[in-house]
PADRENNU-898329 format. One record per residue (C-alpha): x negated, y negated, z; residue number from 1; residue in three letters. Coordinates in pm, 1 decimal. Each point is the difference from the previous one (the first is absolute). Example, Ala and Ser with C-alpha at 12.3 -4.5 7.8 and 13.67 -1.06 7.14 Angstrom:
2
- c1  c2  c3  num  residuo
- -1230.0  450.0  780.0  1  ala
- -137.0  -344.0  -66.0  2  ser
This chain:
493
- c1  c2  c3  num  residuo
- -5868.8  2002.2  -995.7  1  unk
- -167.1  -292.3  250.2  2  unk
- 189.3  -154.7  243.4  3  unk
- -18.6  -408.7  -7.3  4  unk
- -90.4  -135.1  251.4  5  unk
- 167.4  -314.2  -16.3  6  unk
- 288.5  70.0  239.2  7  unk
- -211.5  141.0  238.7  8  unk
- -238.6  -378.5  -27.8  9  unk
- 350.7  -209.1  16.3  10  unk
- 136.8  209.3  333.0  11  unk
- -358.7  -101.4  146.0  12  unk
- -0.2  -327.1  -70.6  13  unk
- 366.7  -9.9  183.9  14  unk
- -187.8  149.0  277.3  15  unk
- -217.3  -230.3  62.6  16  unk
- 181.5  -266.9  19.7  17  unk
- 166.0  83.7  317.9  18  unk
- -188.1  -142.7  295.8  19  unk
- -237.5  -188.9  -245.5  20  unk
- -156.7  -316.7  56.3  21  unk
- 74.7  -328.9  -241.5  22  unk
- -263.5  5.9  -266.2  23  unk
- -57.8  -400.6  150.0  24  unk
- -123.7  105.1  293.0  25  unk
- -89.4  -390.9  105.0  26  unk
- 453.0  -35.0  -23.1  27  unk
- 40.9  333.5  212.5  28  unk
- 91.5  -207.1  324.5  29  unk
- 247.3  -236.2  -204.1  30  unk
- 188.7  239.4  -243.5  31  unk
- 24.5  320.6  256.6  32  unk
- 316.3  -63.3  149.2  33  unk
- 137.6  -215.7  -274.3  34  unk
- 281.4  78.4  -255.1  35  unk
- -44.7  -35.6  -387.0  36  unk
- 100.7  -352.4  -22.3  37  unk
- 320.9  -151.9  -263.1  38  unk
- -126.3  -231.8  -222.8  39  unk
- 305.7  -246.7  -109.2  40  unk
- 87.3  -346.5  -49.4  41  unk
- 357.9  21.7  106.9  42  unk
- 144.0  63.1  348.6  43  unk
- 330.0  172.3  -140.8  44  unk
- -174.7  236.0  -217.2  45  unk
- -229.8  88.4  319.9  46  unk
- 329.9  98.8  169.4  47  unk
- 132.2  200.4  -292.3  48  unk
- -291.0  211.5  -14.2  49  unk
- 1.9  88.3  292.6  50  unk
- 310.1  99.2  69.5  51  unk
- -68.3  178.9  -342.6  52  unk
- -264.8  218.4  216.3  53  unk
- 237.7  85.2  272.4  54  unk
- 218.8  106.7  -251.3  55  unk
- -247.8  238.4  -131.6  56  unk
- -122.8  95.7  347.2  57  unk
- 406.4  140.3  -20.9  58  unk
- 7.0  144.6  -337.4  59  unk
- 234.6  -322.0  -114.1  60  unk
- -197.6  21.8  -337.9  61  unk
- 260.7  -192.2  -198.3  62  unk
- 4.1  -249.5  302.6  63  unk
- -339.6  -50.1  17.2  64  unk
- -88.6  -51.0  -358.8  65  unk
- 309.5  -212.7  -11.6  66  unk
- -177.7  -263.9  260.8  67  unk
- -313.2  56.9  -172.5  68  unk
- 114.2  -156.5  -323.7  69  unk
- 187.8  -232.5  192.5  70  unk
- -335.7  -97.7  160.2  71  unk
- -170.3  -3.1  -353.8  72  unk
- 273.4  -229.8  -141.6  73  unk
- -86.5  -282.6  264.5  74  unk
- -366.7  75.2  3.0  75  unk
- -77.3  126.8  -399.7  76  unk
- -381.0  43.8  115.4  77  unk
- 77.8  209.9  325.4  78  unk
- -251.3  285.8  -99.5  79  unk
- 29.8  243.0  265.6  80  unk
- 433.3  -11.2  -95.4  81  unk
- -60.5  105.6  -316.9  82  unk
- -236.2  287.0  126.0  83  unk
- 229.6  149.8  228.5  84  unk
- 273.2  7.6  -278.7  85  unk
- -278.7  192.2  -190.1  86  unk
- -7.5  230.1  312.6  87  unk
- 342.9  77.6  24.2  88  unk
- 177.6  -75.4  -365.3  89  unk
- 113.9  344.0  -199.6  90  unk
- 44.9  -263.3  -257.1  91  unk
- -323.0  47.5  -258.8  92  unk
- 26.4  -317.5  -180.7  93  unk
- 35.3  -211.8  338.8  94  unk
- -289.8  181.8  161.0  95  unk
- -205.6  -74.9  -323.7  96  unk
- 99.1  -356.5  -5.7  97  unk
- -24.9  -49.9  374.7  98  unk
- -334.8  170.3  3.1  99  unk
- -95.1  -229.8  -248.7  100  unk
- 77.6  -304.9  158.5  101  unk
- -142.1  76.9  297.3  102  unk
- -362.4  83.5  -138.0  103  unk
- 38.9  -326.4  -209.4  104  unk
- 12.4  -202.2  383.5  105  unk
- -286.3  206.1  153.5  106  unk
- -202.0  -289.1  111.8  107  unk
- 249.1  -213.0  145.2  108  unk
- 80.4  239.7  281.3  109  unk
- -243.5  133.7  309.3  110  unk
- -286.0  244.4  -40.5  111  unk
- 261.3  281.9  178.4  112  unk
- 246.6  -72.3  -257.1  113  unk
- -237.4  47.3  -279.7  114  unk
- -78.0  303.4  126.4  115  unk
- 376.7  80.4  15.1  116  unk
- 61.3  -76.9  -341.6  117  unk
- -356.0  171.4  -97.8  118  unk
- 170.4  325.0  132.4  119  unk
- 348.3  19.9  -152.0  120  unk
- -162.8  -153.2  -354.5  121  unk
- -264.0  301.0  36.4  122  unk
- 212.5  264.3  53.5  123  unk
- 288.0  -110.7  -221.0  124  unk
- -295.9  -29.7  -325.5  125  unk
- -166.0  347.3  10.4  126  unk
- -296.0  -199.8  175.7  127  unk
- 74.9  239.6  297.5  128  unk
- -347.3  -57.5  217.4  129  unk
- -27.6  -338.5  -48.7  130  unk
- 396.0  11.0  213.3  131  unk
- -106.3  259.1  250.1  132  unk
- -310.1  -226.7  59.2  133  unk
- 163.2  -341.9  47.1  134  unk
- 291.2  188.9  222.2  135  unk
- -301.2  79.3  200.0  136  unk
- -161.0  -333.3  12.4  137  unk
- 356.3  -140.2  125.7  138  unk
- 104.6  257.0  221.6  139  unk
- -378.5  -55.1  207.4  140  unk
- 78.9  -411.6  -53.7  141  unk
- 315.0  43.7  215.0  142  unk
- 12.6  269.5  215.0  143  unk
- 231.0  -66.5  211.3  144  unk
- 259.0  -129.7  -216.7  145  unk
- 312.1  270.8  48.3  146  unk
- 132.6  -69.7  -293.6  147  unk
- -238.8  -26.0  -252.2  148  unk
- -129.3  383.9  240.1  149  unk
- 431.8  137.7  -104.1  150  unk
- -12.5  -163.2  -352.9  151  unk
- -339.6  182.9  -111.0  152  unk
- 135.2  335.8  222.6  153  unk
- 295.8  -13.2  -206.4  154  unk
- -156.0  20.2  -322.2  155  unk
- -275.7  239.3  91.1  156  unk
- 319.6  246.4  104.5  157  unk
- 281.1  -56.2  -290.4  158  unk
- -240.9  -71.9  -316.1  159  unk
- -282.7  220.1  96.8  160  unk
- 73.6  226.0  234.7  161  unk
- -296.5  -87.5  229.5  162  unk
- 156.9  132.6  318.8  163  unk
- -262.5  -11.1  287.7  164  unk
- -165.5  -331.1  -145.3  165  unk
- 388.3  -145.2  31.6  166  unk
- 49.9  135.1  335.5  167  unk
- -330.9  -182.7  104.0  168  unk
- 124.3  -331.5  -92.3  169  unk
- 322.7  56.6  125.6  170  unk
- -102.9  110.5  326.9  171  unk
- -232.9  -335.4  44.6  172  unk
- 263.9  -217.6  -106.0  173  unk
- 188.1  148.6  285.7  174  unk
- -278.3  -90.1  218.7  175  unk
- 25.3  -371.1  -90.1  176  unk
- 371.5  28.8  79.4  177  unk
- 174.4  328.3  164.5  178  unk
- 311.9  -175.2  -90.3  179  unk
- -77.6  -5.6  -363.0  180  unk
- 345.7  201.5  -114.1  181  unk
- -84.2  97.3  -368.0  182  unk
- -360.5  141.1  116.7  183  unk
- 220.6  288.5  193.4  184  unk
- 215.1  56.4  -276.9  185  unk
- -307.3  21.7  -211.9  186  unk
- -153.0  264.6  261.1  187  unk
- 310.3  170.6  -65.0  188  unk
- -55.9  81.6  -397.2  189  unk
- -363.2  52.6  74.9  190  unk
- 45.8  277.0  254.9  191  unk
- 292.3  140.6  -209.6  192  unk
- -251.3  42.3  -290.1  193  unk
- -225.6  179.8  282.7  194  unk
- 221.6  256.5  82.4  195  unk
- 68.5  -109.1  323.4  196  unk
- 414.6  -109.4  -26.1  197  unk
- 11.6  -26.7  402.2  198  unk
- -212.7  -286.8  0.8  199  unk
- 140.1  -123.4  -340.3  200  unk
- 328.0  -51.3  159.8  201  unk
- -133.0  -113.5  350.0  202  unk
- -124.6  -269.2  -131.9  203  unk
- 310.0  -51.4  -289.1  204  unk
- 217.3  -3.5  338.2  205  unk
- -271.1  -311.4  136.4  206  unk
- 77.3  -158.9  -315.3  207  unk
- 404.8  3.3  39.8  208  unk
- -80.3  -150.1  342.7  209  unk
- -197.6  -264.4  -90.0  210  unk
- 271.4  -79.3  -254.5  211  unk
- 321.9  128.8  48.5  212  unk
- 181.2  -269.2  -196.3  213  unk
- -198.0  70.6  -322.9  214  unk
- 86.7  255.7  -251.0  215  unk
- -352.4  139.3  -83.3  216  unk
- -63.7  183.2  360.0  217  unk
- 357.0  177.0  -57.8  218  unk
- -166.5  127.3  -381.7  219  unk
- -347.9  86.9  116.0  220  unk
- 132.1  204.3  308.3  221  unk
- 261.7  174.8  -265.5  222  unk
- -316.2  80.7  -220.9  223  unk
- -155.6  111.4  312.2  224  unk
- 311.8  265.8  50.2  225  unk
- -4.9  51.2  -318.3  226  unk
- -367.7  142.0  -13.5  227  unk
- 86.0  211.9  332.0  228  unk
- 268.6  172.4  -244.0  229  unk
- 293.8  -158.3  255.4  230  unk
- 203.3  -105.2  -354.2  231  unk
- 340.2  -119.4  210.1  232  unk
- -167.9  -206.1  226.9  233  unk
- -219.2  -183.2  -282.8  234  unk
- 308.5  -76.2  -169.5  235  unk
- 150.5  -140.4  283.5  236  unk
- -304.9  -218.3  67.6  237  unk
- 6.9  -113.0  -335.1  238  unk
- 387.5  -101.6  40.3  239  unk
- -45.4  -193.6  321.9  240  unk
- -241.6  -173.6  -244.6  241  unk
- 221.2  -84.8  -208.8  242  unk
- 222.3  -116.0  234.8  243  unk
- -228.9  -227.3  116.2  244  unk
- -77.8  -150.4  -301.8  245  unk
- 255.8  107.0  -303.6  246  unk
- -252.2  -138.4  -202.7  247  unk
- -325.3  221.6  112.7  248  unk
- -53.5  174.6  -406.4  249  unk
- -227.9  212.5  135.0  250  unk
- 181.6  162.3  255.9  251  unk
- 254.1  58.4  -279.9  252  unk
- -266.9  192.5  -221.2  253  unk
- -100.7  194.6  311.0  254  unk
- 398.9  135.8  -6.4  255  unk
- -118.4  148.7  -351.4  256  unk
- -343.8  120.8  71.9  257  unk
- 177.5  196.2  260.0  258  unk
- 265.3  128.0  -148.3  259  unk
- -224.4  121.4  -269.3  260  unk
- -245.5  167.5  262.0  261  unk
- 260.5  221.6  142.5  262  unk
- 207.4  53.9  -332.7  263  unk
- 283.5  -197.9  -58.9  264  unk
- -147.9  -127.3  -254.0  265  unk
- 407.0  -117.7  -116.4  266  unk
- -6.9  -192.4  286.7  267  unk
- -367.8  -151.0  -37.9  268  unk
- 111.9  -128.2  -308.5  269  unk
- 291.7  -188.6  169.4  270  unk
- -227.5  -140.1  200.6  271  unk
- -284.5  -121.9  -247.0  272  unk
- 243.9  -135.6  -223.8  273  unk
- 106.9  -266.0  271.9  274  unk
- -391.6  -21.7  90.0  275  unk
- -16.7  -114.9  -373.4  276  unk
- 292.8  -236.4  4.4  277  unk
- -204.0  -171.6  296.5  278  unk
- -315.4  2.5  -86.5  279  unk
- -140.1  -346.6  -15.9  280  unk
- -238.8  14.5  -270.2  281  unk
- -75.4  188.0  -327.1  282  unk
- -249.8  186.2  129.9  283  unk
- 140.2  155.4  296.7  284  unk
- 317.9  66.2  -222.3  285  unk
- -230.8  160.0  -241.9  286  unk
- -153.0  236.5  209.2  287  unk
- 367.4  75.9  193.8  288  unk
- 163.2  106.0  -324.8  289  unk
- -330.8  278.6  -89.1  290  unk
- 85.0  121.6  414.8  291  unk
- 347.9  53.4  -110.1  292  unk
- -120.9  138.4  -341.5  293  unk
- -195.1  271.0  223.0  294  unk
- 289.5  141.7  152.3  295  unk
- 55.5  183.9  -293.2  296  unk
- -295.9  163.2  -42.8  297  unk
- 55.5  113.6  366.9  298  unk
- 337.4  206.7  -174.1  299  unk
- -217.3  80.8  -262.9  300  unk
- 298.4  -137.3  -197.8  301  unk
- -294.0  -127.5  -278.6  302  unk
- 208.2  -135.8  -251.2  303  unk
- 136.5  -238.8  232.8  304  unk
- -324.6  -85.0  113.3  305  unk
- -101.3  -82.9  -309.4  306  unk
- 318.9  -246.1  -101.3  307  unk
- -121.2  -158.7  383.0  308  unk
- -312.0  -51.4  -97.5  309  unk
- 45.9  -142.4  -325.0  310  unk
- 219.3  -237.4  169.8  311  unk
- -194.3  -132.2  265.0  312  unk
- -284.5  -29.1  -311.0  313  unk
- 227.8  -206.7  -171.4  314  unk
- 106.2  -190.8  264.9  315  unk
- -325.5  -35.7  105.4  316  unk
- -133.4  -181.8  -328.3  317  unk
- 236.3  -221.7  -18.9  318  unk
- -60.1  -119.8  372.5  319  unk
- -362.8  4.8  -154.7  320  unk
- -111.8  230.2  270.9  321  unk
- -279.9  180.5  -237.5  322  unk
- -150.7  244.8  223.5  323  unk
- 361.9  124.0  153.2  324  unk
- 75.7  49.7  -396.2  325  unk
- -322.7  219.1  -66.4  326  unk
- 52.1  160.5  319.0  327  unk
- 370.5  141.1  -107.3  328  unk
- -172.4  142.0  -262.2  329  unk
- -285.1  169.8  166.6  330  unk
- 241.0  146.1  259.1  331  unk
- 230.9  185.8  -242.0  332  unk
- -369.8  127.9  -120.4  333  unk
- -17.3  134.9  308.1  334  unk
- 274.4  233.5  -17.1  335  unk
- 44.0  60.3  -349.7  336  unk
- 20.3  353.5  -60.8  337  unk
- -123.1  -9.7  -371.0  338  unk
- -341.6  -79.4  -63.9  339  unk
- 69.9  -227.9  -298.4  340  unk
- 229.2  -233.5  118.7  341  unk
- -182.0  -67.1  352.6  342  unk
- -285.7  -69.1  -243.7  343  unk
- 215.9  -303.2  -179.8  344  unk
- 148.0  -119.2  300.3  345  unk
- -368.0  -2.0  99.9  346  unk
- -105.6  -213.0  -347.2  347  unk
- 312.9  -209.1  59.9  348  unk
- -142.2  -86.0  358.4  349  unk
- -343.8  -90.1  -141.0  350  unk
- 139.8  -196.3  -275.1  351  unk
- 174.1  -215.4  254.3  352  unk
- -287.9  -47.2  197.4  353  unk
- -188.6  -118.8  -295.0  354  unk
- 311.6  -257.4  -64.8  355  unk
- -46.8  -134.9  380.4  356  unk
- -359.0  -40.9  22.0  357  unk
- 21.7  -376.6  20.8  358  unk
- 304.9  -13.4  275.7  359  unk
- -96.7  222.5  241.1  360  unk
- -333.7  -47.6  225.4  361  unk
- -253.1  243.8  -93.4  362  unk
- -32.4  233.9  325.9  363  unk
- 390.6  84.3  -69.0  364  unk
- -56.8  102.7  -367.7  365  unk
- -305.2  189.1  62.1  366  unk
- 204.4  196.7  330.2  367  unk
- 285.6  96.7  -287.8  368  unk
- -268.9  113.0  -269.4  369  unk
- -168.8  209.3  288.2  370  unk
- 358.0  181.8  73.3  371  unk
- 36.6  31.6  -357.3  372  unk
- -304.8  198.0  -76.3  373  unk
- 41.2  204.5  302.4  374  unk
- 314.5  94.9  -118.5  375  unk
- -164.0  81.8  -361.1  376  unk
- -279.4  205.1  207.2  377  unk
- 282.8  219.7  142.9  378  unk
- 166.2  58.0  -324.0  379  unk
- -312.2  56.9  -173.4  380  unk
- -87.8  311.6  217.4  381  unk
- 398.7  64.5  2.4  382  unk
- -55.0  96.7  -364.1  383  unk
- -353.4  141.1  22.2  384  unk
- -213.5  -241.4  -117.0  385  unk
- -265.4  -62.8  236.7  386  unk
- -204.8  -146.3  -224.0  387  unk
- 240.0  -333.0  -83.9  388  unk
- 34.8  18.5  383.5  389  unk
- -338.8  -34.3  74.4  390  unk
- -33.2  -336.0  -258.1  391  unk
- 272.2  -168.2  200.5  392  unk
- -130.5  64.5  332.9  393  unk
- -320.8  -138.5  -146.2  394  unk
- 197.4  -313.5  -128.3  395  unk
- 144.1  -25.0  342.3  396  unk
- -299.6  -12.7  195.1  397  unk
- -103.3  -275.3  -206.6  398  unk
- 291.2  -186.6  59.3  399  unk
- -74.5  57.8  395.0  400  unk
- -345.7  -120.6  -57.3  401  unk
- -113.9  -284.9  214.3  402  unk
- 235.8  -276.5  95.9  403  unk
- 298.8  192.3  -34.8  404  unk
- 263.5  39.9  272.7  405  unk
- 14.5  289.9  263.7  406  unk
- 312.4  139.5  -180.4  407  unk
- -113.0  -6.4  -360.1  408  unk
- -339.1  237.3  161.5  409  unk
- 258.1  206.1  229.9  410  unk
- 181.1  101.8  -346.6  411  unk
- -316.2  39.1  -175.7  412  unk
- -96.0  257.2  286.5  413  unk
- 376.2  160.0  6.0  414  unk
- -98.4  63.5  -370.5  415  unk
- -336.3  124.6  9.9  416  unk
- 127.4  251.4  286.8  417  unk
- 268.8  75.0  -197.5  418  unk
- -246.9  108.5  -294.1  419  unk
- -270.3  187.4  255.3  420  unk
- 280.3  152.1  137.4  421  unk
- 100.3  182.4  -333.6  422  unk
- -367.7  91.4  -77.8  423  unk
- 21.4  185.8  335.0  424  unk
- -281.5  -230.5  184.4  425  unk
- 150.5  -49.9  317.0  426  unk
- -242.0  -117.6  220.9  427  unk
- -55.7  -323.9  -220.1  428  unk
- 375.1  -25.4  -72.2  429  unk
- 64.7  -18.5  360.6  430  unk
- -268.6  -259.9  47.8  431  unk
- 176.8  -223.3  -267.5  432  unk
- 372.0  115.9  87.9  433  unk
- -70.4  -116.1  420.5  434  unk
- -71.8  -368.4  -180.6  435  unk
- 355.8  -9.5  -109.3  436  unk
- 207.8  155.2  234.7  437  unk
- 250.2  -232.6  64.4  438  unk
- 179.7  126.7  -365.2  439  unk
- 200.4  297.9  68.4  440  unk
- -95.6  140.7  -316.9  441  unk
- -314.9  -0.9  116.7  442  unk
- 77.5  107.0  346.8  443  unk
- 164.1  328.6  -152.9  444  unk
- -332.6  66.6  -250.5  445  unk
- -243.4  -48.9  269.0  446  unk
- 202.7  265.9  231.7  447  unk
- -34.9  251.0  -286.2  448  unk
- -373.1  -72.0  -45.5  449  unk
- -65.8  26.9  412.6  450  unk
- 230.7  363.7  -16.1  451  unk
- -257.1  104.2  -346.8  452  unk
- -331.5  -72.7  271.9  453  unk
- 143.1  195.4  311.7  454  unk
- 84.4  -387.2  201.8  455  unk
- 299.2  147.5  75.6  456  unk
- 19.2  -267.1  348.1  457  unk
- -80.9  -262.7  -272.3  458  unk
- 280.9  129.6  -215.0  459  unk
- 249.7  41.9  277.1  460  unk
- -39.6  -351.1  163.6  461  unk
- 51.7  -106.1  -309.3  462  unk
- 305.8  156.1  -100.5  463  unk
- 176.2  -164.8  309.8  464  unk
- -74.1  -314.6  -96.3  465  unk
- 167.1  27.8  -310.2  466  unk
- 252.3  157.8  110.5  467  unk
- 116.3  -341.5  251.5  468  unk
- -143.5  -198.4  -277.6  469  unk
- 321.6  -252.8  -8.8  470  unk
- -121.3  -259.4  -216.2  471  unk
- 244.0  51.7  -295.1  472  unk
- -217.1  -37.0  -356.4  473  unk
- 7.2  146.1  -321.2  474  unk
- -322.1  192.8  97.8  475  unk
- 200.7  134.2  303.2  476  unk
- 302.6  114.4  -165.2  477  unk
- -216.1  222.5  -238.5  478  unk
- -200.8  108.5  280.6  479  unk
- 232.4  116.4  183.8  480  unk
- 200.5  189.2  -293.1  481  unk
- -224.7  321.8  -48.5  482  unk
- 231.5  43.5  -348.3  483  unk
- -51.3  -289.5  -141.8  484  unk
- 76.0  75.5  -406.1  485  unk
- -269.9  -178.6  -121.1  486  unk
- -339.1  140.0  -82.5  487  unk
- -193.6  -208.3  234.4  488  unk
- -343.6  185.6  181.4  489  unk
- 105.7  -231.2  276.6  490  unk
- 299.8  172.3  45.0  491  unk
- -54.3  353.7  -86.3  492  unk
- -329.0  -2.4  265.0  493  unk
């Protein structure tokens, strides 16, 4: 089994880009402390997207792409608007349109904001490099730019799990401004992720400072409890949210997640269900309804699962959220306990991937197929057949061939560990387990495989961190349930 080395050329070229010069080196002087200009013919829609960023900066999300399509109704060719909706929409059919648009007005904005649109069209159509490469080229174009340093910090940390590359940018958009509020509350996540939960809430404390009349510092400090397992003070946090801003959904959701960490899963539900009622789009309500869905699978009360699920499918196609839909179905794969029926809810998944090949951007649909096939990897060996298990990791690692994203090649190498790890070859199962280690399922396998070579430090250190692993997923629940009824390797190693 080789290793690609894809992710491995993507994290480099990250790398580099901190501290790198501008490719023009004859513009150095001009662009260095300049931000990535706004190309727009109308003053209003200016004004709308910006206050559109601050919202983001705050996790407004439904604020801030409700100025940005403000901003696009006055100014229909305002290119960077519609990229930033692409950035932040969990609606597929906007991001695909938006996306769209904006690559159609390429050259009528700045060199930076070609490069900007370059990047989110790049990693949104499976033409993974050729993103990474133009992030690059813009982040060297405008170093000093805080923002544009946060924006491309953010997504390195909640879409690919690039901590130390994140905390980089961060840290130097602090330099620019020490003031900079969401860069602390950023530091926060990233040092939570670390292990280290002191700092994580010394700087989630800065962040309340900075902003003590926004709702956001109140959730991120409650997360921030939350992950130093002090449950009734998170849930107070994430009340005095609320009571800032009745409105703040996600503060709402955090009520469920938990609830559902420490075992009321009754009352999780309670919660979720008015997290759905105010969601504010069909993809956050989507995704809400499979959270609540989970807390039965926490009881292991399976048959209610199941009618969840099959809900939130349904509702999900006929909010026309396509992946959500094929997701519900992988899921209950997941913890099916017969071997048949996690194989049709497996089919079923497929099929509806096949159906929603032209609405959904590329990247997404090849992330779900990935998931998918891991999950048929697992059941494969479940049931003895290595052999079928061995043809799907092979299919997998062609689908995490080059230009794919870092998550579709972290499953691939959850799988292929997965597989190594049943043959007994633990020294390269480990090497291709450590590349996905932010799945608990994979967190659990490559503890077994360090105990089978003697690591037992490895193993140990480890085992902590799952253990305060708080970040509630259906990969944690099963991780975390050593009797799991379904037939999974990932659960019974």
């Amino acid at each position: 089994m080789k290793v690609s080395g894809l992710s491995t050329l993507v994290s480099l070229s990250i790398c580099l880009a901190i501290g790198a010069p501008p490719l023009s080196a004859g513009a150095a002087d001009d662009l260095s402390s300049a931000k990535l200009p706004v190309t727009t013919s109308s003053q209003a829609a200016a004004r709308y997207f910006e206050t559109g960023m601050v919202h983001y900066e705050n996790h407004r999300w439904n604020f801030a792409l409700r100025d940005w399509n403000e901003a696009i109704r006055l100014d229909p060719n305002f290119a960077q608007a519609y990229v930033w909706i692409c950035f932040t929409t969990a609606d597929p059919a906007e991001e695909a349109r938006d996306r769209a648009r904006a690559k159609s007005l390429i050259k009528q904005v700045t060199p930076g904001e070609q490069l900007l649109i370059r990047w989110m069209a790049g990693v949104h159509e499976n033409r993974y490099v050729e993103g990474i490469m133009a992030m690059n080229d813009m982040l060297a174009m405008f170093p000093q730019d805080k923002r544009l340093n946060f924006m491309v910090g953010y997504w390195l940390f909640r879409w690919q799990d690039e901590y130390e590359v994140s905390k980089k940018l961060t840290l130097r958009a602090l330099a620019v401004d020490p003031n900079y509020a969401t860069a602390y509350n950023q530091l926060a996540y990233l040092y939570s992720r670390s292990g280290d939960i002191d700092k994580a809430l010394q700087y989630a404390a800065k962040y309340m400072e900075l902003l003590p009349n926004e709702p956001n510092p109140h959730d991120s400090y409650a997360e921030m409890l939350r992950f130093a397992g002090r449950y009734m003070e998170a849930l107070g946090q994430y009340r005095m949210a609320l009571k800032v801003d009745p409105t703040f959904y996600i503060s709402q959701k955090e009520l469920g997640e938990t609830y559902a960490l420490i075992g009321e899963e009754e009352q999780a539900r309670t919660e979720y269900e008015k997290a759905i009622q105010e969601a504010p789009s069909n993809g956050v309500k989507a995704e809400y309804l499979q959270k609540l869905a989970l807390t039965y699978v926490r009881e292991k009360k399976y048959a209610e699962a199941d009618t969840a699920y099959l809900d939130a499918a349904a509702q999900a196609h006929a909010m026309k959220q396509w992946i959500w839909e094929a997701r519900a179905h992988r899921v209950m794969a997941m913890y099916e306990p017969n071997p048949a029926a996690a194989i049709k809810n497996l089919d079923q998944a497929d099929a509806l991937l096949v159906q929603a090949s032209r609405s959904v951007n590329q990247v997404d649909l090849n992330e779900e197929k990935a998931h998918i096939l891991r999950v048929r990897v697992e059941r494969a060996l479940a049931a003895g057949d290595r052999a079928t298990a061995e043809k799907l990791v092979t299919k997998l690692e062609r689908l995490a061939g080059p230009g794919s994203s870092i998550n579709t090649q972290r499953t691939y190498h959850g799988a292929a560990g997965t597989l190594l790890l049943d043959q007994k070859k633990y020294p390269d199962a480990i090497s291709h387990l450590t590349e996905d280690v932010a799945n608990p399922l994979s967190m659990k396998l490559l503890i077994g495989a360090y105990r089978e070579t003697g690591a037992s430090g490895d193993a140990a250190a480890l085992s902590k961190r799952l253990q305060d692993w708080k970040v509630p997923s259906v990969e944690e629940a099963l991780a975390s349930d050593s009797s799991m009824r379904a037939g999974s390797v990932a659960v019974k190693n």
